[in-house]
mmCIF file as gemmi writes it, N, C-alpha and C atoms, coordinates in Angstrom:
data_model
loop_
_atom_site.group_PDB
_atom_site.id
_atom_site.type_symbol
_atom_site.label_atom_id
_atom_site.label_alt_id
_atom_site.label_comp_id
_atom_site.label_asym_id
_atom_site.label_entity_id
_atom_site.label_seq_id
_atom_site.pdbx_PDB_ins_code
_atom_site.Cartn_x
_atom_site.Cartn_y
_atom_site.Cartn_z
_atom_site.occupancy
_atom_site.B_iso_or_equiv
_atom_site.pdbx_formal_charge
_atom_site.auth_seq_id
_atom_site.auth_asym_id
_atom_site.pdbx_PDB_model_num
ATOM 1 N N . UNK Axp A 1 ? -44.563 -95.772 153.397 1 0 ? 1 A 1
ATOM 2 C CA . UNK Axp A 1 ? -45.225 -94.996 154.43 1 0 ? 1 A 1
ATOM 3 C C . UNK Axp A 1 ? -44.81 -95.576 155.775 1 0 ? 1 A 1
ATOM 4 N N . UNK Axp A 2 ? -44.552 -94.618 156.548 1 0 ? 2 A 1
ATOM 5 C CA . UNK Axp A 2 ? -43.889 -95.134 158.032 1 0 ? 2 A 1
ATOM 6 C C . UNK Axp A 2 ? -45.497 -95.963 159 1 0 ? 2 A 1
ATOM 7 N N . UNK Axp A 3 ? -44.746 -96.749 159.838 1 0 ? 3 A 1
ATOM 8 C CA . UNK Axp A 3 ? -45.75 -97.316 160.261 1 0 ? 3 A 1
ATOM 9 C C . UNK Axp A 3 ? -47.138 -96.379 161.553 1 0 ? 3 A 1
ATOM 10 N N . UNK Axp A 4 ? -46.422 -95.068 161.701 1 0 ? 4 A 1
ATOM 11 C CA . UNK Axp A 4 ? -47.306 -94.681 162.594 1 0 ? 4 A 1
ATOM 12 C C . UNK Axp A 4 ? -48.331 -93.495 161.275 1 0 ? 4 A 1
ATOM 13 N N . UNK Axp A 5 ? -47.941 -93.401 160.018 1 0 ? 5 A 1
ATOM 14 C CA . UNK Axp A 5 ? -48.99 -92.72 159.287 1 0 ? 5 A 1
ATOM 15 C C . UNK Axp A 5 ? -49.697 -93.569 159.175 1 0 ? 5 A 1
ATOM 16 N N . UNK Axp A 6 ? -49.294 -94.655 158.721 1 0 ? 6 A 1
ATOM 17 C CA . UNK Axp A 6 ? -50.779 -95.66 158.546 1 0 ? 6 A 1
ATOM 18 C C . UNK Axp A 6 ? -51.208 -96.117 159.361 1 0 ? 6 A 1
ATOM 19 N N . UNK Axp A 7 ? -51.031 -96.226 160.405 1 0 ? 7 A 1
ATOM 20 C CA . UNK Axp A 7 ? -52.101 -96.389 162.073 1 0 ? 7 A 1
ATOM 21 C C . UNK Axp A 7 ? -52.557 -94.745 162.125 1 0 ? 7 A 1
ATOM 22 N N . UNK Axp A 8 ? -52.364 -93.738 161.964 1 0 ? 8 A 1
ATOM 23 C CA . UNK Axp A 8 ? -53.387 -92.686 161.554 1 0 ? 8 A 1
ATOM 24 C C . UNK Axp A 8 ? -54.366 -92.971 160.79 1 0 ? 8 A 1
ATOM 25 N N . UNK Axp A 9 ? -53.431 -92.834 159.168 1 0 ? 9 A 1
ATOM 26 C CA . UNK Axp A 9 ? -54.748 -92.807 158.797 1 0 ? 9 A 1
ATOM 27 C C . UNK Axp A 9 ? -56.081 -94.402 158.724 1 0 ? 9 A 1
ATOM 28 N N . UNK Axp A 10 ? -55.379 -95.525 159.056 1 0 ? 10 A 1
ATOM 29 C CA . UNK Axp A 10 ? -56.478 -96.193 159.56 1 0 ? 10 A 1
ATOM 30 C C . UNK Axp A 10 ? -57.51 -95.951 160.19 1 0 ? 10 A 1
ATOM 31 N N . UNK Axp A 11 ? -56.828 -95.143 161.72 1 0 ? 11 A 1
ATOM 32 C CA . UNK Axp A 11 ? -57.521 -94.638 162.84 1 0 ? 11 A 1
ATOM 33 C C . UNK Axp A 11 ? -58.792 -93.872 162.221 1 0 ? 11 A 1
ATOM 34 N N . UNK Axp A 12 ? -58.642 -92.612 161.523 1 0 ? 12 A 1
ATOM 35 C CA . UNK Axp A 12 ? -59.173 -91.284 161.361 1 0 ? 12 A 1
ATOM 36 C C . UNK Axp A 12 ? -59.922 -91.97 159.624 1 0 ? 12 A 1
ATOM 37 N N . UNK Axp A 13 ? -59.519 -92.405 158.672 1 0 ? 13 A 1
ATOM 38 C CA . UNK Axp A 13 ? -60.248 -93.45 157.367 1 0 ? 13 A 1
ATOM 39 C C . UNK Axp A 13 ? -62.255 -93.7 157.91 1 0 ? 13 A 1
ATOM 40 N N . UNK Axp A 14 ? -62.321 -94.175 158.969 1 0 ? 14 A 1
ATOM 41 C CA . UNK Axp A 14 ? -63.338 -94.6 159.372 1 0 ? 14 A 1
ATOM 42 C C . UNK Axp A 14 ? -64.538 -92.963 159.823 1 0 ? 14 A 1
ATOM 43 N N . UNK Axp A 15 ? -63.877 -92.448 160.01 1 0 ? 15 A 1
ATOM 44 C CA . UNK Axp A 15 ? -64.229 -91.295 160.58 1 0 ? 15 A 1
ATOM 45 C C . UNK Axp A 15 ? -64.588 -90.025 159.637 1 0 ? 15 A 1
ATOM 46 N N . UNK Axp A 16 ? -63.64 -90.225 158.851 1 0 ? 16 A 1
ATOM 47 C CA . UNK Axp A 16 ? -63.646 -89.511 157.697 1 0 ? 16 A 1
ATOM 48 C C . UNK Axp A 16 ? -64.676 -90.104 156.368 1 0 ? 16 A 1
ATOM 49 N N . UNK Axp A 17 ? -64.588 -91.369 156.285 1 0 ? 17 A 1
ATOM 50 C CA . UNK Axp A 17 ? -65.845 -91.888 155.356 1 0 ? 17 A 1
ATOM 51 C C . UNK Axp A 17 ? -64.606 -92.298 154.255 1 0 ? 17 A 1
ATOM 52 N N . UNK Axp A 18 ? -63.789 -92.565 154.73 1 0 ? 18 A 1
ATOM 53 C CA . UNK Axp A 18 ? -62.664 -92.852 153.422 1 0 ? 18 A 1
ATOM 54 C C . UNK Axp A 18 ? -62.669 -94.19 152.931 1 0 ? 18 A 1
ATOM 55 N N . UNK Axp A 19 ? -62.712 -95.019 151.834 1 0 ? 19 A 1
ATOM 56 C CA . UNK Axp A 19 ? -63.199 -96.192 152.012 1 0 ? 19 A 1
ATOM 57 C C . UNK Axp A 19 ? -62.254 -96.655 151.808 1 0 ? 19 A 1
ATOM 58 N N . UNK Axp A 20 ? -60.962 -96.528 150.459 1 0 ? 20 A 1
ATOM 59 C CA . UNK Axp A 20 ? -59.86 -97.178 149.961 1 0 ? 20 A 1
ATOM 60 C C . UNK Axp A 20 ? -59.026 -95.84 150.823 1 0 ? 20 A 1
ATOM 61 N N . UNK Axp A 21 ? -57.625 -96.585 151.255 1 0 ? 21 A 1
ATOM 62 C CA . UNK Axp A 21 ? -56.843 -96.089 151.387 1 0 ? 21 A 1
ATOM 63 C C . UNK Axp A 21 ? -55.548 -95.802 150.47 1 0 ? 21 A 1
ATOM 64 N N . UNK Axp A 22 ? -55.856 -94.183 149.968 1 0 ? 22 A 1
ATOM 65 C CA . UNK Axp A 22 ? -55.079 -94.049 148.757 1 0 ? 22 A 1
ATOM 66 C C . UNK Axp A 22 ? -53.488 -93.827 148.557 1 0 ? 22 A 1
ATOM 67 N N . UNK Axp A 23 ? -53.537 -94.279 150.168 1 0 ? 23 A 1
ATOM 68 C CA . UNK Axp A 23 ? -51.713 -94.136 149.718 1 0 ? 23 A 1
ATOM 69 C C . UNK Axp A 23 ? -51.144 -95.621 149.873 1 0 ? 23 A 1
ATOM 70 N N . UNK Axp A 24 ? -52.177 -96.796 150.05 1 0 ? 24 A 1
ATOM 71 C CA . UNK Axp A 24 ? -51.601 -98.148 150.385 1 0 ? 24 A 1
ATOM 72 C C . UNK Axp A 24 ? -50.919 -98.381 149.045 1 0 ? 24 A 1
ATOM 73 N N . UNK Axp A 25 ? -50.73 -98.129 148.035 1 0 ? 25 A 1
ATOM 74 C CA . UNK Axp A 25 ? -49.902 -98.539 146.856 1 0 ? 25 A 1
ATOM 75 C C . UNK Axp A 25 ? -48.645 -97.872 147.155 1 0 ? 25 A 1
ATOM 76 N N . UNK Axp A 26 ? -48.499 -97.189 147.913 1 0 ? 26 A 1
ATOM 77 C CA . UNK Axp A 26 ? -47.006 -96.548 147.907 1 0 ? 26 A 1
ATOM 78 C C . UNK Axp A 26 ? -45.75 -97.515 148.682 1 0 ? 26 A 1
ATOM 79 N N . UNK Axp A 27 ? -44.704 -97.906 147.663 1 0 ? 27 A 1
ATOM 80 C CA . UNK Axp A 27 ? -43.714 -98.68 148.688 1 0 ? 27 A 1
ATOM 81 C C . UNK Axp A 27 ? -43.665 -98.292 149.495 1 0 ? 27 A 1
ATOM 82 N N . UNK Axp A 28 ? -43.458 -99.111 150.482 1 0 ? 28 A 1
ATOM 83 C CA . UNK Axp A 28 ? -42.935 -98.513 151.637 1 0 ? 28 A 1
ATOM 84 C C . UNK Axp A 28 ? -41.34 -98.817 151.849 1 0 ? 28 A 1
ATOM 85 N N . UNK Axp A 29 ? -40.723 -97.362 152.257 1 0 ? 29 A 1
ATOM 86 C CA . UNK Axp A 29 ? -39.131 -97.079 152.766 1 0 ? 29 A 1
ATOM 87 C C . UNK Axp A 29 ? -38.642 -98.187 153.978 1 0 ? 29 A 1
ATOM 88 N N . UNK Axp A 30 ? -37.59 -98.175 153.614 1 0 ? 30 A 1
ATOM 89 C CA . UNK Axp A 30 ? -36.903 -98.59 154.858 1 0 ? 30 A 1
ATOM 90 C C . UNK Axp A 30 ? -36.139 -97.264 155.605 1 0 ? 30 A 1
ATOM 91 N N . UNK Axp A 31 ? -35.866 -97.602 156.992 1 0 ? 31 A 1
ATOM 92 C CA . UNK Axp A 31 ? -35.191 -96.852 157.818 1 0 ? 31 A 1
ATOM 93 C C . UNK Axp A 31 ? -34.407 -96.565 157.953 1 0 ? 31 A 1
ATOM 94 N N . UNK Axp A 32 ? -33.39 -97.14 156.966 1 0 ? 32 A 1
ATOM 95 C CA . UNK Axp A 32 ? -31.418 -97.67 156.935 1 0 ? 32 A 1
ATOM 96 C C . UNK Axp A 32 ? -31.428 -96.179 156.159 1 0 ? 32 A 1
ATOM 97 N N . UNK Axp A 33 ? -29.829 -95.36 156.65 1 0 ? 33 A 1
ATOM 98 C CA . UNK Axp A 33 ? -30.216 -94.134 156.769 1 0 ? 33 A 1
ATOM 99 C C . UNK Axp A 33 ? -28.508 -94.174 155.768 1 0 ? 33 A 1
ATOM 100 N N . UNK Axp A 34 ? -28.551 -94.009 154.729 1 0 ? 34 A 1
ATOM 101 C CA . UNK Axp A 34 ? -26.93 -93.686 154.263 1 0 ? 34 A 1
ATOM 102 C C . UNK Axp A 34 ? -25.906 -92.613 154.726 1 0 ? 34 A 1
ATOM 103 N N . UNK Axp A 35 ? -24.677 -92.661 154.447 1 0 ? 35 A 1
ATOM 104 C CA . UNK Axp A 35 ? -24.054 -91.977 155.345 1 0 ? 35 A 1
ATOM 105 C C . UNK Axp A 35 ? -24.083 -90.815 154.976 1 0 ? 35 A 1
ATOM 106 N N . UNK Axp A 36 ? -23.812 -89.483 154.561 1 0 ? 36 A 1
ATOM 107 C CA . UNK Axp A 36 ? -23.698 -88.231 153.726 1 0 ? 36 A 1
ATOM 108 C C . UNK Axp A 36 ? -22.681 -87.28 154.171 1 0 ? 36 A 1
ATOM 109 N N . UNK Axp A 37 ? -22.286 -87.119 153.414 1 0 ? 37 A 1
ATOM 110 C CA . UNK Axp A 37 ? -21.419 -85.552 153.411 1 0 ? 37 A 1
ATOM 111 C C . UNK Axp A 37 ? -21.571 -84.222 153.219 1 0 ? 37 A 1
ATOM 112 N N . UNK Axp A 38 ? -21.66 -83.307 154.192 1 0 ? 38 A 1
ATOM 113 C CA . UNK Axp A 38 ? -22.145 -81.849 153.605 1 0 ? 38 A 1
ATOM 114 C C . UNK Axp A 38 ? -21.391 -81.365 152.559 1 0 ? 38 A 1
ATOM 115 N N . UNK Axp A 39 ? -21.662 -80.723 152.028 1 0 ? 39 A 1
ATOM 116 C CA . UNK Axp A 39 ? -21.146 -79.638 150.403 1 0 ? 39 A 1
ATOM 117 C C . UNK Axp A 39 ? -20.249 -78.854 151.006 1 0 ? 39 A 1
ATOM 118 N N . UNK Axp A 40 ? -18.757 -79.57 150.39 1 0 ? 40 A 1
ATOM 119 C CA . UNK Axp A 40 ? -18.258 -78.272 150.741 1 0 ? 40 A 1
ATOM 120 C C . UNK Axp A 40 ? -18.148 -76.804 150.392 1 0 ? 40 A 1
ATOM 121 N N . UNK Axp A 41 ? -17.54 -75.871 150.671 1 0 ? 41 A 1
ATOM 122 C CA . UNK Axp A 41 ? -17.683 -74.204 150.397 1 0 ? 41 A 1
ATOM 123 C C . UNK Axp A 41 ? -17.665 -73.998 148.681 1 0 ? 41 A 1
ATOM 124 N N . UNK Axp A 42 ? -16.233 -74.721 148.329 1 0 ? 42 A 1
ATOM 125 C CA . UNK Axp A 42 ? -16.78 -74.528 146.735 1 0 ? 42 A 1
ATOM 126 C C . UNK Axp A 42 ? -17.8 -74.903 146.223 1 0 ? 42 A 1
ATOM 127 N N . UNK Axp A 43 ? -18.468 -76.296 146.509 1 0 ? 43 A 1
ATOM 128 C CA . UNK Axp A 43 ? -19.658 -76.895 146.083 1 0 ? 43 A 1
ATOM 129 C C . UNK Axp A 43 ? -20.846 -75.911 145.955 1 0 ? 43 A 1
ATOM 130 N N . UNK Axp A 44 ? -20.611 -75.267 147.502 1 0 ? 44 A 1
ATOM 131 C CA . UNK Axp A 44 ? -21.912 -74.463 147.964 1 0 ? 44 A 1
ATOM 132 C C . UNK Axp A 44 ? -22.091 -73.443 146.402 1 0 ? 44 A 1
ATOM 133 N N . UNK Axp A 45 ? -20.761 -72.844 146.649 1 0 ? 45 A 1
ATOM 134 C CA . UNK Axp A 45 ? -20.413 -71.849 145.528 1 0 ? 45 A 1
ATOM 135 C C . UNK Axp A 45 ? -20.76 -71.918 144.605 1 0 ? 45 A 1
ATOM 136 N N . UNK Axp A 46 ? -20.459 -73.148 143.798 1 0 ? 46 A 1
ATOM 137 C CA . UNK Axp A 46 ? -20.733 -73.58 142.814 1 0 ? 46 A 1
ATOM 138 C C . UNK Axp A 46 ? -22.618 -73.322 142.272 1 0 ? 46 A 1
ATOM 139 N N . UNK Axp A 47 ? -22.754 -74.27 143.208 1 0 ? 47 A 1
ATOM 140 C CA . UNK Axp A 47 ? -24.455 -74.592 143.428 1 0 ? 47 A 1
ATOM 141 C C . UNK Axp A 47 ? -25.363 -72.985 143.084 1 0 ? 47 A 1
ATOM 142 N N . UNK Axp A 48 ? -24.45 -71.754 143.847 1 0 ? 48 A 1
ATOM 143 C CA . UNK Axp A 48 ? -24.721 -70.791 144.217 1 0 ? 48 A 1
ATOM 144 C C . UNK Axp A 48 ? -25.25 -69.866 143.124 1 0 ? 48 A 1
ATOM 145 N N . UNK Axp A 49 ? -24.146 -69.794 142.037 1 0 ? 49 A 1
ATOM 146 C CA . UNK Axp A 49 ? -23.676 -69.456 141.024 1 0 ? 49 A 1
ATOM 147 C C . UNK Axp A 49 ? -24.577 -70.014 139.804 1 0 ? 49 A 1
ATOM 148 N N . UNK Axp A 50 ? -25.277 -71.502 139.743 1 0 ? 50 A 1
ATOM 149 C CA . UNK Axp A 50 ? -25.667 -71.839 138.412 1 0 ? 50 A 1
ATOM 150 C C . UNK Axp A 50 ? -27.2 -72.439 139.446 1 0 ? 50 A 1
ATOM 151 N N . UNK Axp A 51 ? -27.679 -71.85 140.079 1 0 ? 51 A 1
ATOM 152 C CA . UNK Axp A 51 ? -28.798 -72.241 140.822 1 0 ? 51 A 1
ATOM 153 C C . UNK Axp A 51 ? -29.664 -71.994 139.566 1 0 ? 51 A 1
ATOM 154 N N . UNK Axp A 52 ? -31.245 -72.258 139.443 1 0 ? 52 A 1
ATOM 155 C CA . UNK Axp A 52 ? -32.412 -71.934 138.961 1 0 ? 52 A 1
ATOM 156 C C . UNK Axp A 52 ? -33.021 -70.971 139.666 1 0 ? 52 A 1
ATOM 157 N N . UNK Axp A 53 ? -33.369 -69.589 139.318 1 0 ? 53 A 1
ATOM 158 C CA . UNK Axp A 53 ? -33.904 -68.634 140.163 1 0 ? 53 A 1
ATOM 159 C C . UNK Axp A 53 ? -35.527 -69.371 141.091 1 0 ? 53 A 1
ATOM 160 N N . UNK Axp A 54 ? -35.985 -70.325 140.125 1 0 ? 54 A 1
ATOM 161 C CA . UNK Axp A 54 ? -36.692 -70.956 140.917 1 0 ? 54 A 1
ATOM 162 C C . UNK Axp A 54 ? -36.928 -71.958 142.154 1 0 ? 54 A 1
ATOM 163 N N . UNK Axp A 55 ? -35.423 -72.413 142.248 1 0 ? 55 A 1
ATOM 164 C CA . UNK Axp A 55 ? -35.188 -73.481 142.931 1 0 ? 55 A 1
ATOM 165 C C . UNK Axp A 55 ? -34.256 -72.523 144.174 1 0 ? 55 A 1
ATOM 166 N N . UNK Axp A 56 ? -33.962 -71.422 143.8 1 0 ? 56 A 1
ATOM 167 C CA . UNK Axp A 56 ? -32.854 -70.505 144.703 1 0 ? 56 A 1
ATOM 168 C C . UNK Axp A 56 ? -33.936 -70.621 146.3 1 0 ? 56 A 1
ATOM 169 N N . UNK Axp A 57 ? -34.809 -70.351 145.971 1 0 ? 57 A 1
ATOM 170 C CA . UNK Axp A 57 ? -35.476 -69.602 147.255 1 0 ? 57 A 1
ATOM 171 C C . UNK Axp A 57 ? -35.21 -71.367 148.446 1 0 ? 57 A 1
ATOM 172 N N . UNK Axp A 58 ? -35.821 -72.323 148.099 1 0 ? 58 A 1
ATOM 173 C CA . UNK Axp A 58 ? -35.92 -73.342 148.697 1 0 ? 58 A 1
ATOM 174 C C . UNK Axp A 58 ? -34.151 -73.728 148.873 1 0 ? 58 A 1
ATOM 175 N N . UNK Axp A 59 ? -33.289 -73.345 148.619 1 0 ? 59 A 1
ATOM 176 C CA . UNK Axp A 59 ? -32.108 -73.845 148.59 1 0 ? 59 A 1
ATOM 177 C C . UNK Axp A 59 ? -31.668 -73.081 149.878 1 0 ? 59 A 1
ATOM 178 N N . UNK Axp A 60 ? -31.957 -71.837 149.894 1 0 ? 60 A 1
ATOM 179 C CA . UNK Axp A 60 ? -31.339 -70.872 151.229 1 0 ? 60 A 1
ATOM 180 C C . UNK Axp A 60 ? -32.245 -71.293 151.776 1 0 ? 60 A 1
ATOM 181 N N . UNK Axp A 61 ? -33.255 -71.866 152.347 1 0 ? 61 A 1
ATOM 182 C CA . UNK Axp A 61 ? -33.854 -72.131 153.281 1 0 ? 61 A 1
ATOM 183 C C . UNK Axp A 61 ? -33.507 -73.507 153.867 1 0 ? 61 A 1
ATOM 184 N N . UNK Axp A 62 ? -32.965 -74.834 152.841 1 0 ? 62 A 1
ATOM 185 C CA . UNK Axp A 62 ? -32.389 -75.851 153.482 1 0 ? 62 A 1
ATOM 186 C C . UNK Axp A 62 ? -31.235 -75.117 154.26 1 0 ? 62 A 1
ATOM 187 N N . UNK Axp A 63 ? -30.432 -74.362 153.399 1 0 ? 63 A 1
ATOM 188 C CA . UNK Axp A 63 ? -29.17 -74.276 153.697 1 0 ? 63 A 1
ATOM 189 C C . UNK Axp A 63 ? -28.898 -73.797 155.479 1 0 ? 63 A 1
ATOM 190 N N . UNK Axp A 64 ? -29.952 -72.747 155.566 1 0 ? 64 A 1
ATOM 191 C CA . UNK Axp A 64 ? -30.343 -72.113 157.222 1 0 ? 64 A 1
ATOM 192 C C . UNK Axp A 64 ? -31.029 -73.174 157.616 1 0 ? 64 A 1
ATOM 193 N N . UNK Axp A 65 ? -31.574 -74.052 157.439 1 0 ? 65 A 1
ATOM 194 C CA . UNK Axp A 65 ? -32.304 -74.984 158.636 1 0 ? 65 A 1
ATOM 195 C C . UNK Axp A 65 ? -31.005 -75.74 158.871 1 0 ? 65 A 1
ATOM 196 N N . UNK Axp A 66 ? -30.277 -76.393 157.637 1 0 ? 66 A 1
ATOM 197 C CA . UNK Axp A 66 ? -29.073 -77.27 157.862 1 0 ? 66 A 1
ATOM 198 C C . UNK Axp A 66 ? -28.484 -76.5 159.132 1 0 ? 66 A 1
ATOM 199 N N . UNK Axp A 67 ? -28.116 -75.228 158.548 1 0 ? 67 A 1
ATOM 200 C CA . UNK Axp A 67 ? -27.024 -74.146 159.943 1 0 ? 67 A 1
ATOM 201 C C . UNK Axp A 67 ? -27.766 -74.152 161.205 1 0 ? 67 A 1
ATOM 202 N N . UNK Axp A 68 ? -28.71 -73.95 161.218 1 0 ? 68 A 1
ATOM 203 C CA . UNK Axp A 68 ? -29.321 -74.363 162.564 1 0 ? 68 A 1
ATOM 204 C C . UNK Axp A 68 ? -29.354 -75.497 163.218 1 0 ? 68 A 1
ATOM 205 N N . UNK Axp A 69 ? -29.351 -76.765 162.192 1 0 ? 69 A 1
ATOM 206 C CA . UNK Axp A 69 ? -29.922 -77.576 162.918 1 0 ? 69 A 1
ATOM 207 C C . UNK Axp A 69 ? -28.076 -77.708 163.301 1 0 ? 69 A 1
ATOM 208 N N . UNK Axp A 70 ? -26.772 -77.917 162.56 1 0 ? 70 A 1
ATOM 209 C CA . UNK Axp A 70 ? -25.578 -77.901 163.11 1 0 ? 70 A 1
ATOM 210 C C . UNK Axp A 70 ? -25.295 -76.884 163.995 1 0 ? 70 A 1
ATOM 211 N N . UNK Axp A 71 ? -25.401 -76.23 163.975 1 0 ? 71 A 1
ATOM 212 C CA . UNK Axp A 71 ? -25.025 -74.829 165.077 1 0 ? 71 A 1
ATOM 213 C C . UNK Axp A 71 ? -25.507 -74.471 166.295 1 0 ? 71 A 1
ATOM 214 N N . UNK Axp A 72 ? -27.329 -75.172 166.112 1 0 ? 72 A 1
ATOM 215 C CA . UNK Axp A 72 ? -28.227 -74.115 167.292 1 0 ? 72 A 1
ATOM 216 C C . UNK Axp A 72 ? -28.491 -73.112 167.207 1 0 ? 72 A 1
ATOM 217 N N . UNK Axp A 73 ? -28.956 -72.609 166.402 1 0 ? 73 A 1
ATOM 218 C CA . UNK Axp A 73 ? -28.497 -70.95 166.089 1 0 ? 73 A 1
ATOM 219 C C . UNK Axp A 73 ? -29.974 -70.53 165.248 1 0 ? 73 A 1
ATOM 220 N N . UNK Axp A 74 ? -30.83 -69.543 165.323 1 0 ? 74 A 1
ATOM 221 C CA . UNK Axp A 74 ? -31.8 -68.853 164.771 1 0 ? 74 A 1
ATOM 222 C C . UNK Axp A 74 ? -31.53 -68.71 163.693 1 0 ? 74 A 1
ATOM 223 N N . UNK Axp A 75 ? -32.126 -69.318 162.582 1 0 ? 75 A 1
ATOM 224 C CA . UNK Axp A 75 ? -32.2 -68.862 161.681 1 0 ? 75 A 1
ATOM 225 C C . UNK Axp A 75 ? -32.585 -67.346 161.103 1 0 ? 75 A 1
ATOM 226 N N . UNK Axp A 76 ? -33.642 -66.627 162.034 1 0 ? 76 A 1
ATOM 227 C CA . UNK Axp A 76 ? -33.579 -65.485 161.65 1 0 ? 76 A 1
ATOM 228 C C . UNK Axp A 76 ? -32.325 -64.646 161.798 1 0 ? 76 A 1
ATOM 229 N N . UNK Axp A 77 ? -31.161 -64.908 162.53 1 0 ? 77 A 1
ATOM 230 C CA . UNK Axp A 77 ? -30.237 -64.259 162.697 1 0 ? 77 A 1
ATOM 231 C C . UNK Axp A 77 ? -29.142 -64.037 162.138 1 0 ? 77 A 1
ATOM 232 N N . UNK Axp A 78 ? -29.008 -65.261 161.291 1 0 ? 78 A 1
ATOM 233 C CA . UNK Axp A 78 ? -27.782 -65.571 160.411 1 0 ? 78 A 1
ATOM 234 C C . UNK Axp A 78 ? -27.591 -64.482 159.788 1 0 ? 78 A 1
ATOM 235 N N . UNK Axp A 79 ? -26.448 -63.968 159.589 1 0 ? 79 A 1
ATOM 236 C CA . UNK Axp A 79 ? -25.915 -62.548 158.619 1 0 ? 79 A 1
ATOM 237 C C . UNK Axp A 79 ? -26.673 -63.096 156.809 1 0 ? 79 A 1
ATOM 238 N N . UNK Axp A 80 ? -26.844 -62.047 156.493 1 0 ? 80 A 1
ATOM 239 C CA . UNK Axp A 80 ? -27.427 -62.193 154.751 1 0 ? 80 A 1
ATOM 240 C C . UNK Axp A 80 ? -26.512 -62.794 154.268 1 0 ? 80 A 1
């Protein structure tokens, strides 16, 4: 847990009547950020092709935030 959730919920614990704090068992992450590579076009393809109809919906929605967040660009606008 990053250090400003748990100065929340410390803060707001008291307030709330919370007595144990139920996420203090959770390791906590480090910040060291690995390097990554986007998927390329076949990958995408690939991915595209043998998706889980369940997992499809959340996949086009990384995929447009990714394009946005590289591009700048509205996600509502992107061509289908």
């Amino acid at each position: 847990m990053s250090p400003a959730v748990s100065e929340v919920f410390s803060l707001l614990a008291d307030d709330a009547g919370i007595v144990v704090n139920s996420f203090a068992q959770i390791p906590k992450t480090t910040m060291d950020k690995e390097p990554r590579q986007p998927f390329t076009e076949s990958e995408l393809q690939t991915i595209k092709e043998k998706i889980d109809p369940f997992i499809e919906p959340l996949f086009i929605v990384a995929m447009a935030t990714a394009h946005k967040i590289l591009f700048s660009e509205n996600i509502c606008n992107l061509p289908g």
